[in-house]
BAFI-3210 file (N, C-alpha, C; in Angstrom, 3 decimals, decimal comma, padded with zeros to 6 digits):
// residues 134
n [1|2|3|4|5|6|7|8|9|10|11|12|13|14|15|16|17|18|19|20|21|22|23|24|25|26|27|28|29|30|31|32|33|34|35|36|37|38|39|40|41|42|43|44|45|46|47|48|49|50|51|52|53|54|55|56|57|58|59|60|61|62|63|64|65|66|67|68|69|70|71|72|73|74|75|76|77|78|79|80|81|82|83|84|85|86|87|88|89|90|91|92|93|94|95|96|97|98|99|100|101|102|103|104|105|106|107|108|109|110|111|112|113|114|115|116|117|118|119|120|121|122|123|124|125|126|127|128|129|130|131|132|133|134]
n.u [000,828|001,428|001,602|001,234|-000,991|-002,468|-000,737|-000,054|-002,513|-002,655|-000,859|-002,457|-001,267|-001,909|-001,810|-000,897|000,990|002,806|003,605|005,493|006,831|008,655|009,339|008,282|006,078|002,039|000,349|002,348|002,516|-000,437|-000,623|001,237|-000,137|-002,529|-001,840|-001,168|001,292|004,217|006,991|009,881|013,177|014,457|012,432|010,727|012,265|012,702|010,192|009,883|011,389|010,845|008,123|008,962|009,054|009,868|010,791|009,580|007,343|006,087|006,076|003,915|004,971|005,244|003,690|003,670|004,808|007,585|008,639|011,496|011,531|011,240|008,656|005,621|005,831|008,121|010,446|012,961|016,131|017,961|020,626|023,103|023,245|026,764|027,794|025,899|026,868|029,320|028,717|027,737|030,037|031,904|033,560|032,719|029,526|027,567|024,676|022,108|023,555|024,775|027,804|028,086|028,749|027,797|026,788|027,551|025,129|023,323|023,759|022,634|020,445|020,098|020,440|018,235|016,251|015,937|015,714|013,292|011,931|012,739|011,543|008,662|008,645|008,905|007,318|004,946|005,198|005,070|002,134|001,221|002,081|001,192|-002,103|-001,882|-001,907|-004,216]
n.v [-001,176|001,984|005,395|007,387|009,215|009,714|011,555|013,812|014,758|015,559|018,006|019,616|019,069|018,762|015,453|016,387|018,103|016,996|014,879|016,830|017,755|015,279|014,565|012,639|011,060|012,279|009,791|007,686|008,175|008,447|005,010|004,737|005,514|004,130|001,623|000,072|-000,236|-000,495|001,855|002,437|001,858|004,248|006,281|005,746|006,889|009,604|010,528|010,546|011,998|014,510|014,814|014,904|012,543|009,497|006,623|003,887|004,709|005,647|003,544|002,278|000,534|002,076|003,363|006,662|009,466|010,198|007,713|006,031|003,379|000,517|-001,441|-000,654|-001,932|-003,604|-005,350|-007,927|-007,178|-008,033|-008,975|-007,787|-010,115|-011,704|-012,135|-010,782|-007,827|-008,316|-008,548|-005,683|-003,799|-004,064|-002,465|-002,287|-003,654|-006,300|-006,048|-007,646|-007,403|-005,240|-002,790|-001,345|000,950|002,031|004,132|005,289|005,997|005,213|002,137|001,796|001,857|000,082|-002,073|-001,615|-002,006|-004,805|-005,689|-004,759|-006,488|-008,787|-008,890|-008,787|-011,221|-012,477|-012,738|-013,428|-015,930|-017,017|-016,291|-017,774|-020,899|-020,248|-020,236|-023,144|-023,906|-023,822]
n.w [000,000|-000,930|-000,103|-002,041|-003,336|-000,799|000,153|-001,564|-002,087|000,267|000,091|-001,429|-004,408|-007,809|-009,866|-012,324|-011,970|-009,519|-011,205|-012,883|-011,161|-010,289|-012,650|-014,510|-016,418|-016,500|-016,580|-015,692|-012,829|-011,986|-012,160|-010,551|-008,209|-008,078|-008,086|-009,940|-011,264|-009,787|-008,089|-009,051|-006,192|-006,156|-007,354|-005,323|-002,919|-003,654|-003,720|-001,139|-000,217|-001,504|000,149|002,516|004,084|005,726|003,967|004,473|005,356|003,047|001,442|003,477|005,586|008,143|010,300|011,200|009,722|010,207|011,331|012,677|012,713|011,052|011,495|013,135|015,227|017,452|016,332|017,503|016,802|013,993|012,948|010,507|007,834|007,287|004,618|003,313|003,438|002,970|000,570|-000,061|000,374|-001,447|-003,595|-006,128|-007,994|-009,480|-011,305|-012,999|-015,165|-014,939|-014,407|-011,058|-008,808|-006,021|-003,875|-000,162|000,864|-001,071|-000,614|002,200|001,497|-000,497|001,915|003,699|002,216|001,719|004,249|004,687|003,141|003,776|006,686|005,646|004,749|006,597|008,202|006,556|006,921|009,802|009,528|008,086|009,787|011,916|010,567|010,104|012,499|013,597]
ca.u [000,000|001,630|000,762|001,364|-001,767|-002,633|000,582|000,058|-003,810|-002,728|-000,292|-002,810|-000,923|-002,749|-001,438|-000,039|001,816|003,620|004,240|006,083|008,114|008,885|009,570|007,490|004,536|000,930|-000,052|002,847|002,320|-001,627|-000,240|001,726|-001,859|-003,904|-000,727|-001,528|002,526|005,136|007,794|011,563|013,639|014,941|011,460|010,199|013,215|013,026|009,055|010,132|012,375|009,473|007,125|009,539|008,794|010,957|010,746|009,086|005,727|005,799|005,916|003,216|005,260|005,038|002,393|004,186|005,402|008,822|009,145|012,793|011,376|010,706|007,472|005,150|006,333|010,019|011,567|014,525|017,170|018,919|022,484|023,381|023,795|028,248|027,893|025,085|027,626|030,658|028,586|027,497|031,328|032,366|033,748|031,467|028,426|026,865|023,382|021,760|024,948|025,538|028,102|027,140|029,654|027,232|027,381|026,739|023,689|022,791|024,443|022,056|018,865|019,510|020,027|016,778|014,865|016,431|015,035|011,994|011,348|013,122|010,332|007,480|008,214|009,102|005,351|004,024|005,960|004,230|000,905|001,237|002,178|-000,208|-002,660|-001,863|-001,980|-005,474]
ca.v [000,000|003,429|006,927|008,498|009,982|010,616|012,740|014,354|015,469|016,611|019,000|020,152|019,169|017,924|014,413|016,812|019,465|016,128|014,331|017,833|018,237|014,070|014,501|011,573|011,479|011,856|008,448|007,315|008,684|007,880|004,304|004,382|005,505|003,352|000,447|-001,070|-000,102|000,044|003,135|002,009|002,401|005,402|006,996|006,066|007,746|011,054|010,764|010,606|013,255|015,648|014,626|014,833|011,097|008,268|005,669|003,121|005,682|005,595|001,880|001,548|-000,144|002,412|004,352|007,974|010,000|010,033|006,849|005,395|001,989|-000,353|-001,351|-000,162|-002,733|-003,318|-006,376|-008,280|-006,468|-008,624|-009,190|-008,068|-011,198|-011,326|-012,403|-009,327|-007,043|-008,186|-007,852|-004,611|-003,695|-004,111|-001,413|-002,724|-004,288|-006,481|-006,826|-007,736|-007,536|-003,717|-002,745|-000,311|001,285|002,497|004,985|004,570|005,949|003,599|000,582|001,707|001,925|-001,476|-002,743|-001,033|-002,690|-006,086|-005,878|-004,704|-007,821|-010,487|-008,516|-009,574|-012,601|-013,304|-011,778|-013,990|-017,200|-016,630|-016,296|-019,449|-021,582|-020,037|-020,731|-024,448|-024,628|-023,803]
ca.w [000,000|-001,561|000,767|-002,710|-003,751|000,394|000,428|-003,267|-001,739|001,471|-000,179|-001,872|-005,646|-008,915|-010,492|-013,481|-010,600|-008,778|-012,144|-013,258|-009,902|-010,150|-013,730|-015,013|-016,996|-015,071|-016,580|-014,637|-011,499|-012,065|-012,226|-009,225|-007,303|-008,432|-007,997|-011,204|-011,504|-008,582|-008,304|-008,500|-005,271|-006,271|-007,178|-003,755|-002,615|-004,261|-002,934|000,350|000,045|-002,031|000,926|004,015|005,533|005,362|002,658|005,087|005,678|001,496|001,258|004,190|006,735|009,207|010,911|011,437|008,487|010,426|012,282|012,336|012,785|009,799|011,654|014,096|016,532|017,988|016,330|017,507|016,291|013,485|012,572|008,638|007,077|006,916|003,305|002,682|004,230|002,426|-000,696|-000,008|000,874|-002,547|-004,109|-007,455|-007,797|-010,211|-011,428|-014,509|-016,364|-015,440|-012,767|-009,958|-007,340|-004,866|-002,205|000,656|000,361|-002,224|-000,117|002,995|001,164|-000,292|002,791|003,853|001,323|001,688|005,688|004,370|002,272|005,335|007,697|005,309|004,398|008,124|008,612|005,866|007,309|011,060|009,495|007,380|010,649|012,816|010,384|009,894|013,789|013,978]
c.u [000,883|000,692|000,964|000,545|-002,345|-002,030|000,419|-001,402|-003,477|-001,590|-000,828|-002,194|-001,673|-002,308|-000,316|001,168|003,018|004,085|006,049|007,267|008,723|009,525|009,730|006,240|003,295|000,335|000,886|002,686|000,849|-001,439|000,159|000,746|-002,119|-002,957|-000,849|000,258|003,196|006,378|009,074|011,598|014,276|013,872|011,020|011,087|012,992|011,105|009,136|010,543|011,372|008,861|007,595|009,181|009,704|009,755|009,702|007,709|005,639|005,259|004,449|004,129|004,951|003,977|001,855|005,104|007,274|009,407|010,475|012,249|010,450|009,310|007,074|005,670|007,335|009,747|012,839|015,388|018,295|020,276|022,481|024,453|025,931|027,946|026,989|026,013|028,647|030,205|028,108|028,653|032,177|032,659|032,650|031,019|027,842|025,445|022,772|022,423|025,181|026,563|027,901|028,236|028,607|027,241|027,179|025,622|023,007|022,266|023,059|020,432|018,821|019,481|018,601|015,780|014,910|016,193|013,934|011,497|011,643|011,865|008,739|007,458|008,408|007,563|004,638|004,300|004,990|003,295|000,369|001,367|001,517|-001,497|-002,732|-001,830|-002,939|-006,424]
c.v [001,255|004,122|007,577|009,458|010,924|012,019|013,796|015,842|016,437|017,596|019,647|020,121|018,148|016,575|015,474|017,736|018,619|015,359|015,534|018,041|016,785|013,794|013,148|012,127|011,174|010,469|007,570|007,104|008,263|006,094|003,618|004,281|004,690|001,991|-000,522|-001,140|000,448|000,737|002,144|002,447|003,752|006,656|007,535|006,900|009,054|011,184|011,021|012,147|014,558|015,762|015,364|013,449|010,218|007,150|004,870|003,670|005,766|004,644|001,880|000,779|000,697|003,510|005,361|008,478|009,532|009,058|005,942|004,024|001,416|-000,595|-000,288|-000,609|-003,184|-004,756|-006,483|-008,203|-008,206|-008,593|-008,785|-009,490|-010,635|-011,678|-011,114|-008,027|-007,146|-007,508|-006,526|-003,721|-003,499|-002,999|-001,230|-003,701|-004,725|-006,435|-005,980|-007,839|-006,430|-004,052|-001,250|000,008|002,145|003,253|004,642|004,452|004,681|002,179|000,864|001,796|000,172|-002,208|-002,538|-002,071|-004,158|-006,415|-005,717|-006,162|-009,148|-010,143|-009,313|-010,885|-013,806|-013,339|-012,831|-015,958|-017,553|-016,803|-017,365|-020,573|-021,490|-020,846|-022,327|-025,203|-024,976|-024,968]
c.w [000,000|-000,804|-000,374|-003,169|-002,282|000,538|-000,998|-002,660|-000,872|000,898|-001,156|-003,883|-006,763|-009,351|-011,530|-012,506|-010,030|-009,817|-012,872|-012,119|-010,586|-011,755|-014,258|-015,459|-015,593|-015,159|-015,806|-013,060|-011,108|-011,788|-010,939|-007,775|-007,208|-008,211|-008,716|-011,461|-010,158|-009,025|-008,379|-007,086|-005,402|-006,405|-005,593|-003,014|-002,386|-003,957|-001,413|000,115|-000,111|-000,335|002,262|005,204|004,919|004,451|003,033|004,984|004,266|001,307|002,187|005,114|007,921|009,255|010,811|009,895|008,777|011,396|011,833|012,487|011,634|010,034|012,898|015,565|016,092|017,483|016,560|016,647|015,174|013,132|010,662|008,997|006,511|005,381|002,706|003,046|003,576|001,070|-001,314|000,107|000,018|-003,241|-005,491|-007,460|-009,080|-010,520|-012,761|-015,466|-016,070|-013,643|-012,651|-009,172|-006,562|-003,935|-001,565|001,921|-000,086|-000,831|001,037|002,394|000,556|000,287|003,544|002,889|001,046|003,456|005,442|003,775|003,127|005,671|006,877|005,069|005,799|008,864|007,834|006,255|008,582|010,685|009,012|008,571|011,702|011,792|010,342|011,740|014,036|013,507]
res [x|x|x|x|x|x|x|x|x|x|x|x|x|x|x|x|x|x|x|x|x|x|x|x|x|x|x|x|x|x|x|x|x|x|x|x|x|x|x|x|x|x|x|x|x|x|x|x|x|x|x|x|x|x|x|x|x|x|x|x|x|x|x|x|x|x|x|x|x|x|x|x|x|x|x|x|x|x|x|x|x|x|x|x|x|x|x|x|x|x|x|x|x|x|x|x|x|x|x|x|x|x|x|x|x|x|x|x|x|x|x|x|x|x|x|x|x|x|x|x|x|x|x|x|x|x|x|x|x|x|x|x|x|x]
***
């Protein structure tokens, strides 16, 4: 669930007004609403940033425009994976066939979004084994 059109309203800007700042078309951005099409990480990004909330309050994970916590509620603090860490560490980065040197910027948002996706599928794991308890 995308806050993008919430956040678009409450600042009072049109679809064509936030396509023009975002410099994308409004069928784009119409797209991203309606979530027939999801933003890159870098969009959501540069939405955050427009908006002033962290990435997480974009996505829907959290509550508060500016809550430092991935969710609403405190999970046990994980360990980066040493192998996600070395490969983040890398001066260059593959993928798809291109290479990437990263900042580390970059490097902390894809770790961001590589906790984001453990958290759900740790969320969707729980709900699957609960259910099969019942």
């Amino acid at each position: 669930m995308f806050r993008i059109k919430y956040l678009r309203e409450k600042q009072g800007l049109t679809q064509t007004e936030l396509s023009k700042i975002l410099n994308i078309s409004q069928s784009t951005l119409a797209k991203y609403e309606n979530e027939s099409r999801k933003p890159d990480i870098s969009m959501v990004d540069k939405l955050a940033k427009h908006f002033n909330v962290s990435v997480n309050y974009i996505i829907g994970n959290v509550a508060y425009p500016n809550s430092p916590e991935m969710y609403p509620y405190k999970e046990k603090a994980i360990n980066e994976p040493k192998d996600l860490k070395k490969f983040l560490d890398q001066t260059e980065i593959m993928f798809d066939g291109e290479i990437y040197n990263l900042t580390p910027e970059e490097k902390e948002m894809v770790m961001q979004s590589l906790k984001v996706a453990f958290y759900a599928a740790k969320r969707a794991n729980k709900r699957k084994k609960d259910a099969l308890k019942k």
